[in-house]
N, C-alpha and C positions, 0 to 999 in steps of 0.2 A: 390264516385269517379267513372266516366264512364272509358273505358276501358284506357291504357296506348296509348299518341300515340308518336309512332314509329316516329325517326327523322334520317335523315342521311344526307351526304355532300348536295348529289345530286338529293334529290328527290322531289316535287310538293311544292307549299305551304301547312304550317300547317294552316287548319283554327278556328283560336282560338280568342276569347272573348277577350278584353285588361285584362292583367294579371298582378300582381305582382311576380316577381321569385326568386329564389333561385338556384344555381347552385354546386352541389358537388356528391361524393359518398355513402353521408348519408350512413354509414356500421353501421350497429346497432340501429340507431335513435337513438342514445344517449340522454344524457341530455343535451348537446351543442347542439346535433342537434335540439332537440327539442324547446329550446330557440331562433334559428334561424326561427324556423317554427311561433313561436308564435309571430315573429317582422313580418315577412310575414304576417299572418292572420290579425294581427293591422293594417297595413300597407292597405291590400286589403280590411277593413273595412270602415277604414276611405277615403278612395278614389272611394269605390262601384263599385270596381271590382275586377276578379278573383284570385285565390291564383295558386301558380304551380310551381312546383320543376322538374328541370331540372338532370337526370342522368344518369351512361352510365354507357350500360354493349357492350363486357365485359367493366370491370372495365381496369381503362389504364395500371396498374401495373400488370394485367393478359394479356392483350394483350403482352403488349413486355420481359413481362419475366413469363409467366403462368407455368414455373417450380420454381419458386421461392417468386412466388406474395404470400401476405401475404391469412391467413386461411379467411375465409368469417364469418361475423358473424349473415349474412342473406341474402339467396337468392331475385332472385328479388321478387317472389310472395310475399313473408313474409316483403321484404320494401316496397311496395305497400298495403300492409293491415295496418302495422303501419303508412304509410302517412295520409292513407285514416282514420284511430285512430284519427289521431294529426289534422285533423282537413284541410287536402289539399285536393284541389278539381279536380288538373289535374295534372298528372304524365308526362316526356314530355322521354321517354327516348331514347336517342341519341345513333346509333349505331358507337362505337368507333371504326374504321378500317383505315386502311391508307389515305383514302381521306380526313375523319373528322380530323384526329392527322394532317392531311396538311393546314388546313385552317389555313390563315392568320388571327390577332388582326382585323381586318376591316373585313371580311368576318365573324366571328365567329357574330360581333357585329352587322352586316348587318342581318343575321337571328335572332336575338335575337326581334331585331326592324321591319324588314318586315314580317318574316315567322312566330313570333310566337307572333307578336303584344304583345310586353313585357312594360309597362308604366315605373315600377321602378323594383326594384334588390336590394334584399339584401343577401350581399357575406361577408365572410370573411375577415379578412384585412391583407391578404396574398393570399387573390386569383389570380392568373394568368392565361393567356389564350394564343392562337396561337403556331403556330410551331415556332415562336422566341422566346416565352413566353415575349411577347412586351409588352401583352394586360393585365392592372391592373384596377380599380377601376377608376382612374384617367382617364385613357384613356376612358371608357366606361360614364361618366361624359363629357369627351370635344366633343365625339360622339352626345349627349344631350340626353342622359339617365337620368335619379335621382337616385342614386346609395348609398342605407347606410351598410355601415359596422361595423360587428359583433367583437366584440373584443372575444378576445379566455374565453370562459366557463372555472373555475376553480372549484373544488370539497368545498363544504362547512365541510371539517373533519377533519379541521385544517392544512393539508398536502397543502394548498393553490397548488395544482398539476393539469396540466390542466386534462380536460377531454377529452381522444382522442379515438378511436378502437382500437391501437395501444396496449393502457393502459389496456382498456377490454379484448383483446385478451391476453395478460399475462396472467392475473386474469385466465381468465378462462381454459388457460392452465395449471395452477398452482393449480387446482381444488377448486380457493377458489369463489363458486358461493357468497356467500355474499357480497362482495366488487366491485364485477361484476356488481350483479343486483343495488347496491345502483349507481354506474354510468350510467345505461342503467334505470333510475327509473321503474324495472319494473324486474319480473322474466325473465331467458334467457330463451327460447323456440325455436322450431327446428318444421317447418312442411311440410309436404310432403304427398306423396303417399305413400299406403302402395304394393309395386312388389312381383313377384317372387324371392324367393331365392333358394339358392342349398339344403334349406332342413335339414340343418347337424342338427342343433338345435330338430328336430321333433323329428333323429333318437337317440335322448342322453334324453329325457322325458322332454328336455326346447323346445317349439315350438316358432317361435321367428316371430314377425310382422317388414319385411326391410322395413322401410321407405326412400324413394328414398332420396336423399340428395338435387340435383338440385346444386353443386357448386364442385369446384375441390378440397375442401379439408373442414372440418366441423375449427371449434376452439378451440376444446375441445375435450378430448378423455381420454378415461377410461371407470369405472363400475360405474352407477350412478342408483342412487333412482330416479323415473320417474313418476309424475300422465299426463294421456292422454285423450285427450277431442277428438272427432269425429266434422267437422265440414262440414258446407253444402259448396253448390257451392258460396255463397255470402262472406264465411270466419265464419259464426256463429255457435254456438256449437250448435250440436243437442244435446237434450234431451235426458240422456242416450244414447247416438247415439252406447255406445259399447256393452252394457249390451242386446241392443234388438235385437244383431246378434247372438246370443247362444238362442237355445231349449233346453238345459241342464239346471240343478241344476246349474252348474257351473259356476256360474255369475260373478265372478273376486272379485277382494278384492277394498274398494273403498279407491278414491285417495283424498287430500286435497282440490280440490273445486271442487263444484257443477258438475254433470255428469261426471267426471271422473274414471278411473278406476288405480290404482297403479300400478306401473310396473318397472322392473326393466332393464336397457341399459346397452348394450353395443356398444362402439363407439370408431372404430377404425379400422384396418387390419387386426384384429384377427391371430396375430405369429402364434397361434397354428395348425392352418387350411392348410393342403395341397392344397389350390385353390390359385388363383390369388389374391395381397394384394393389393387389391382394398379399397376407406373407405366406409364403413357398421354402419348403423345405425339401431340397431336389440333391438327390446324391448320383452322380455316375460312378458306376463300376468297372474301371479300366481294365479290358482284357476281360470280358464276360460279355455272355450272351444267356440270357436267361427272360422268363415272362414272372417276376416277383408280385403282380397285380394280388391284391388280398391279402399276402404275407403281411407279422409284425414287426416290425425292424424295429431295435434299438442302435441309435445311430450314438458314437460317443464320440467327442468332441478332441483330437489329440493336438492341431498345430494351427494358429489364425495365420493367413497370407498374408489379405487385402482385405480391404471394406469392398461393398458394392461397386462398380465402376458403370457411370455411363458411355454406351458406346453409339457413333453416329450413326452403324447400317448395321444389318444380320454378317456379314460377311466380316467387320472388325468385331462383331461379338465373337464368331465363330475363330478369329484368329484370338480375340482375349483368351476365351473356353482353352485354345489349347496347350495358349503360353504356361496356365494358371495348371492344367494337370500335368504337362511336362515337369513345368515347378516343385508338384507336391510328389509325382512319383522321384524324383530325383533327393527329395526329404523323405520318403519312403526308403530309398536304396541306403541312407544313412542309416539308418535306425536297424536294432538287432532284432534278429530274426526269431 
């Protein structure tokens, strides 16, 4: 997938290839998403041309209410790597501001057809569009579009329940990653850069690697069991990419698949901490010693502990900190190697 290109109300034409689209928030790529993806891919197969999903950040729910808009369950970089996974070839992504949320059903459906050279479309069949919310399926059809629509994906687990982010972001606030991942067919994973932090972690014997977030709030929070892959600037794992940052003995303890290192997260605002409760995505790496500062971890999500816990002084954190990684390296020693 070449880079993302950038759309908004008012700006040039897009110059794009005749495409097949897809239009939504894709939060997770779920398994609806991705059955939406794979009508698109058939779709741009069989008519010999290009595939390409249409998204906006912010997302609409964070623009007009970003104190309340639901948890993300993937920044943009991270729904851009799974697109470009599942098999799509251009990313269109639409900057959501008061001009875009203004465009009328005929203006929205005027760029779809002039700026972004779109042949057919397949949406939803609840998809809406314009600042009347005039514009449906039907409308984009009498336009002379070729428009098919997606009936809502339901779980195969007998709960015939649909599949939404909605449903995933429960799950995963409820720390039951099992039921998560079998909707998002795939483990949950969190990637980012790894910043400066205040440090506290160095001065308690846990040194902790912050992985920046890139979103205004994670979907999950607590003390989790963690294996972590290092990847390049394309998104692919390096080759022990963590193990080759330590001149020490002290290589880390290894994690569930290939080049990773196990680790143990925490993820949340940390009660206990006299700093601003900001959310923090802090993993120690038990049995290493390395400088990961700039590195891009993908941290993947494998076992919830605990929620958050508030503790009275630095000194019961620091004894929590340690109960909480003896814990998970001892569900570590379980697990096959």
């Amino acid at each position: 997938m070449a880079s993302p290109r950038a759309l908004s109300a008012n700006n040039k034409p897009v110059d794009l290839a005749p495409c097949v689209l897809t239009i939504g928030n894709f939060d997770g790529v779920h398994l609806g998403h991705q059955a939406m993806l794979a009508q698109v891919r058939d779709i741009a197969k069989a008519q010999n041309i290009g595939s390409a999903v249409m998204i906006f950040e912010p997302q609409p729910r964070e623009f007009f209410a970003p104190d309340t808009a639901p948890a993300r369950l993937t920044n943009l970089a991270e729904k851009q790597a799974l697109l470009k996974e599942y098999g799509i070839e251009t990313l269109i992504v639409a900057s959501f501001d008061s001009d875009f949320r203004s465009l009328s059903a005929q203006a929205f459906a005027d760029i779809l057809a002039l700026r972004l050279n779109v042949q057919s479309l397949v949406l939803g069949d609840d998809f809406k569009f314009g600042h009347d919310r005039t514009g449906d399926s039907q409308f984009l059809r009498d336009y002379g579009l070729h428009v098919t629509n997606m009936h809502t994906v339901i779980d195969d687990k007998g709960k015939g329940a649909r599949i939404s982010s909605t449903r995933i972001r429960n799950l995963l606030l409820a720390g039951d990653l099992d039921a998560a991942n079998t909707l998002l067919g795939r483990d949950y994973a969190m990637t980012g850069v790894v910043v400066g932090g205040d440090k506290i972690g160095r001065t308690m014997d846990f040194p902790t690697a912050n992985v920046d977030l890139k979103r205004l709030k994670p979907a999950l929070h607590g003390i989790f069991a963690v294996d972590v892959v290092s990847l390049d600037d394309d998104g692919n794992v390096i080759p022990n990419g963590l193990t080759a940052m330590t001149d020490s003995k002290n290589t880390g303890v290894a994690g569930l698949r290939p080049h990773s290192l196990f680790g143990t997260a925490n993820l949340g605002i940390r009660p206990s901490v006299d700093k601003e409760h900001d959310w923090r995505l802090e993993v120690h790496f038990p049995k290493l010693e390395a400088n990961l500062y700039g590195l891009t971890l993908q941290v993947r999500f494998l076992h919830y502990l605990h929620g958050e816990r508030h503790y009275e002084s630095l000194e019961a954190l620091k004894a929590g900190i340690h109960n909480d990684v003896v814990d998970l390296l001892e569900w570590r020693a379980q697990q096959p190697s």
